[in-house]
N, C-alpha and C positions, 0 to 999 in steps of 0.2 A: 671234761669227762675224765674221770679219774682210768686211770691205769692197769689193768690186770695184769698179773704175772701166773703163768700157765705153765705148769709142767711139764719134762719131757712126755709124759704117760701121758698127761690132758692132749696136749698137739696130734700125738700121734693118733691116740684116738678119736680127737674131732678131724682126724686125717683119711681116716680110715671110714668114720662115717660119710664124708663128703664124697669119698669114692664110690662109696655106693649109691648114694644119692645122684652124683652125677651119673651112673649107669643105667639109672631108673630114666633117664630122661629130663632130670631136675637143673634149672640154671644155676648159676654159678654165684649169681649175684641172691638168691630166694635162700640158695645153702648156706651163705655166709651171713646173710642176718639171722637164720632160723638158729646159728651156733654161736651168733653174738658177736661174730667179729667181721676184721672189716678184710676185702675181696685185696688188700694190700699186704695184710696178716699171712692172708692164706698161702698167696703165690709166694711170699717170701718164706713161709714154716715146708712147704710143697715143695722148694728149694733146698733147705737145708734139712728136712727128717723126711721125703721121697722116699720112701722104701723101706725106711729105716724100722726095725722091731727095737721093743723099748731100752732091751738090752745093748744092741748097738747105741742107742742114742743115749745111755747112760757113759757108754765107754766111750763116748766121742767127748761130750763134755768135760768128764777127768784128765783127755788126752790133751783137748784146751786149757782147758784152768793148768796143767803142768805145763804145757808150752810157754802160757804167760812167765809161771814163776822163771823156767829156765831163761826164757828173755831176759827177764830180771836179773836175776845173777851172771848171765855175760855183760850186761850193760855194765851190772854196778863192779865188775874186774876188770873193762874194758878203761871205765875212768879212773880206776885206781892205779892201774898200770899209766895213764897217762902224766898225772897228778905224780908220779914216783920218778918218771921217764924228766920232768919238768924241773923236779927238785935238784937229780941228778944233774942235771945239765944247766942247774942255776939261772935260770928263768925265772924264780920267783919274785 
């Protein structure tokens, strides 16, 4: 079965509809086929955008993807200092 990729807006909003649905009285498992997706999707998106209005969940994502880059560039100084630290000390 091929893969969808769902937007921070789609999630929240199939998040927001399940809320209600579940208030209505509706299972859990009836609301998660009725939106396509599977009761693993949900509790884990229910996890991570819980509460979340679209505008936080855009500024969380930015806040990620910058985290990654910043990982990135301590990693790739952290080796360069080592590789520099090596040569220095004739290790090579």
């Amino acid at each position: 079965m091929a893969r969808k990729n769902y937007t921070a807006e789609q999630i929240i909003g199939m998040l927001r509809e399940a809320e209600v649905r579940l208030s209505q009285g509706e299972k859990t498992g009836s609301i998660c086929r009725g939106l396509g997706i599977s009761e693993q999707s949900y509790y884990r998106w229910r996890r991570e955008y819980g509460g979340l209005k679209v505008t936080q969940a855009a500024r969380l994502k930015a806040l990620e993807k910058e985290n990654a880059r910043l990982r990135k560039a301590v990693s790739n100084l952290t080796l360069d200092a080592l590789i520099l630290k090596e040569v220095v000390e004739g290790k090579y």
